[in-house]
C-alpha positions as CSV (number, residue, x, y, z in Angstrom):
1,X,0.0,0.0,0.0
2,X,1.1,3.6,-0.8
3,X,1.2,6.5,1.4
4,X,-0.2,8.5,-1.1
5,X,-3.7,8.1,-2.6
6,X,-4.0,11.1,-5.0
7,X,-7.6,11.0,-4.0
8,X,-7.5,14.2,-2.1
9,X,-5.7,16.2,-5.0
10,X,-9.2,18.2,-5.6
11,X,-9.1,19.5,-2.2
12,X,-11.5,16.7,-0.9
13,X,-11.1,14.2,1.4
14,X,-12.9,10.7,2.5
15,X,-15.2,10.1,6.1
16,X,-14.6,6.9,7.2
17,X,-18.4,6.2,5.4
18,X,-16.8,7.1,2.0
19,X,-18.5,10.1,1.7
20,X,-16.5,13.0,0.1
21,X,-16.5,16.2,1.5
22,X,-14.0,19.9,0.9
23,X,-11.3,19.2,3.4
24,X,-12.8,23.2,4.2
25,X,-15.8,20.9,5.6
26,X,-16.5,22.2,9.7
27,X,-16.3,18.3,10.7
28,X,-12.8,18.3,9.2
29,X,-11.6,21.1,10.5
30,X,-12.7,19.7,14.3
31,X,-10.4,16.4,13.7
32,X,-7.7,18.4,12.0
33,X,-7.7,20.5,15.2
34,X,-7.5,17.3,17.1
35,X,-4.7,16.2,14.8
36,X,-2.6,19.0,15.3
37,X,-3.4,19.3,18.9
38,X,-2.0,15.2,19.0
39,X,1.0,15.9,17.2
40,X,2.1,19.0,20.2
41,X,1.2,16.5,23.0
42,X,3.8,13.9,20.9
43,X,6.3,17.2,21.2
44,X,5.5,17.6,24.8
45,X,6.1,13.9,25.5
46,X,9.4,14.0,23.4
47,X,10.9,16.7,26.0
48,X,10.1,15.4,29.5
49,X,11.5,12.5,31.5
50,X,8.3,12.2,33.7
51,X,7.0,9.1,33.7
52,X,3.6,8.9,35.3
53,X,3.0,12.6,32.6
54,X,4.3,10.4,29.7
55,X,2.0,7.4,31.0
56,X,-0.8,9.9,30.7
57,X,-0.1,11.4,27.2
58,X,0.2,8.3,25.5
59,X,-3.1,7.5,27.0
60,X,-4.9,10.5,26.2
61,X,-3.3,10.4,22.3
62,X,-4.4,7.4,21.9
63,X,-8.1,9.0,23.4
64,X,-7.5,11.5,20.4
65,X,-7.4,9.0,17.6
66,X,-10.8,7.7,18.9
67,X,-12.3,11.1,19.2
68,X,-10.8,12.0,15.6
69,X,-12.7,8.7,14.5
70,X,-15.8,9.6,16.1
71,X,-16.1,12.9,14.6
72,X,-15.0,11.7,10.6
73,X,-17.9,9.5,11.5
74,X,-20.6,9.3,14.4
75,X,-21.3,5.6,13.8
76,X,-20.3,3.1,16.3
77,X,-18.7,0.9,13.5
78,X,-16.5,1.9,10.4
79,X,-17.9,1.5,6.3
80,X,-16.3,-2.0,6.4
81,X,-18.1,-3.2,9.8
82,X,-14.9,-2.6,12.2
83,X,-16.0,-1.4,15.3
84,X,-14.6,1.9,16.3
85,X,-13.2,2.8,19.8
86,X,-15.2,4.8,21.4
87,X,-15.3,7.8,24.2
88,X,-17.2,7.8,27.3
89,X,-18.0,9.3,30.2
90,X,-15.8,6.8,32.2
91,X,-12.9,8.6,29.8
92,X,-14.0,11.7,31.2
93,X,-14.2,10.4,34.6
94,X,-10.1,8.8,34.3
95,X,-9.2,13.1,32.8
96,X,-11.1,14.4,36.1
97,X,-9.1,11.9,38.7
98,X,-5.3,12.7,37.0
99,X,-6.7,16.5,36.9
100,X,-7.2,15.7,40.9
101,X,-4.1,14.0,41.5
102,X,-1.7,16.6,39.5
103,X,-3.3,19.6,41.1
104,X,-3.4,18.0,44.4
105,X,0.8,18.3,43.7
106,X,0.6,22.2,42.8
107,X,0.1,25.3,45.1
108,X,-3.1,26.9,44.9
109,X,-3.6,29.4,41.9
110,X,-4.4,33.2,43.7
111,X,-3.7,34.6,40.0
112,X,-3.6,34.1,36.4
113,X,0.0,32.7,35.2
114,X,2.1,33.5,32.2
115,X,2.0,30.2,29.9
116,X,5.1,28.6,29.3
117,X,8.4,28.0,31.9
118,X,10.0,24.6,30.7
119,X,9.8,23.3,27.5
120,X,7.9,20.3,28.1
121,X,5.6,22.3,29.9
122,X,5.4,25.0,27.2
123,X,4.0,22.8,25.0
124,X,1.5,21.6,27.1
125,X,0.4,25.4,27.7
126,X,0.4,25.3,23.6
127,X,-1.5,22.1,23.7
128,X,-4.2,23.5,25.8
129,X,-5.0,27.0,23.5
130,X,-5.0,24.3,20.4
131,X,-7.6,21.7,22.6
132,X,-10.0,25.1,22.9
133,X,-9.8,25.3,19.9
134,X,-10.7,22.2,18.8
135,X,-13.8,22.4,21.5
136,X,-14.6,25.7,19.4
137,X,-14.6,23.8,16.3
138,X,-16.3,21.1,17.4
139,X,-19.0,22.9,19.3
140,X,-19.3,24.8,15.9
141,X,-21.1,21.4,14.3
142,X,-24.3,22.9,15.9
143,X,-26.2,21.0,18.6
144,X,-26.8,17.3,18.4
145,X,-23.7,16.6,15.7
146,X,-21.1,16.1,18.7
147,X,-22.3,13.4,21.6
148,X,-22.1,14.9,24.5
149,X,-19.0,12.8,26.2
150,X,-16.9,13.8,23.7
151,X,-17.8,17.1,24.1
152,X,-17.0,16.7,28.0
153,X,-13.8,15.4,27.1
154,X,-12.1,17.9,24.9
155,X,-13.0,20.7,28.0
156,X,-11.8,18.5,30.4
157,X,-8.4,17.9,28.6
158,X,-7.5,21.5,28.6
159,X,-7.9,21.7,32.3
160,X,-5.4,18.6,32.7
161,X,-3.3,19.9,29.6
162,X,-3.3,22.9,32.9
163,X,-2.5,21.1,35.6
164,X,0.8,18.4,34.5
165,X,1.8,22.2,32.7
166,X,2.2,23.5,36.2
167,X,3.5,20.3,37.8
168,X,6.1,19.6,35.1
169,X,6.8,23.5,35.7
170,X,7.7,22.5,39.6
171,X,9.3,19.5,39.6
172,X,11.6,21.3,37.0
173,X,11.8,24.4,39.7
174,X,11.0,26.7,36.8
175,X,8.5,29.4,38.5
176,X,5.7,30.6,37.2
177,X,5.2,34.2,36.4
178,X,1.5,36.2,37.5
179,X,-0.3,37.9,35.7
């Protein structure tokens, strides 16, 4: 098999139903958003040495590809009958007890902070504006096109995207400037 296709040389591309659609199409600018914001958390992982924060990031960028799926196409199983893997509220749940247990490591915020301090943590700042924006994109569909757990779980990943910033930030004594 190729890498290349040639089938999106018109400025289309495929949904997982074979449906063809402008790669301008709303739905694919949501996954595109969740593809770029994938390829920053691989970044972030790249430049820390933290193991439980890399344990997490792998889990949630594998999360990604799942919610990427769900959004190139709502059905539960793919054109050819594969069953997709799919999002939940238990996924939500797992983002809400790391959130818990990262902030739990951090002083309390009295202020807004300055994004950015160590590298790996940097791009976990830059992570987090790209994951609103893909919740912006996504909540652009209109109501009813996103399920609602997914929706949960792109606002709950910029919180954590938040959080193992300011821990990485600490445990690399890098401080972090008020706003």
């Amino acid at each position: 098999m190729k890498l290349y296709t040639r089938t999106g040389d018109t400025g289309e591309t495929g949904f997982l139903d074979g449906s063809r659609v402008a790669k301008s199409d709303p739905r694919v600018e949501a996954y595109g958003a969740l593809d770029e914001l994938n390829a920053i958390l691989g970044v972030a992982c790249a430049q820390t040495q933290e193991a439980d924060i890399l344990e997490i990031f792998i889990a949630v960028q594998k999360d990604l590809m799942a919610l990427g799926t769900q959004l190139a196409d709502p059905n539960t199983h793919t054109a050819s009958g594969i069953e997709k893997a799919l999002l939940d509220d238990t996924d939500v749940q797992r983002l809400e007890s790391w959130i818990d247990v990262l902030t739990a490591e951090t002083p309390p915020l009295r202020r807004f902070i300055v994004p950015g301090g160590s590298s790996s943590a940097a791009a976990l700042h830059l992570a987090r504006t790209v994951c609103r924006r893909a919740e912006r994109r996504m909540v652009a569909l209109g109501a009813g096109q996103v399920k609602g757990p997914l929706l949960r779980y792109i606002n709950r990943l910029s919180d954590l995207l938040f959080a193992a910033a300011r821990v990485l930030n600490l445990r690399a004594g890098v401080s972090e400037p008020e706003w």
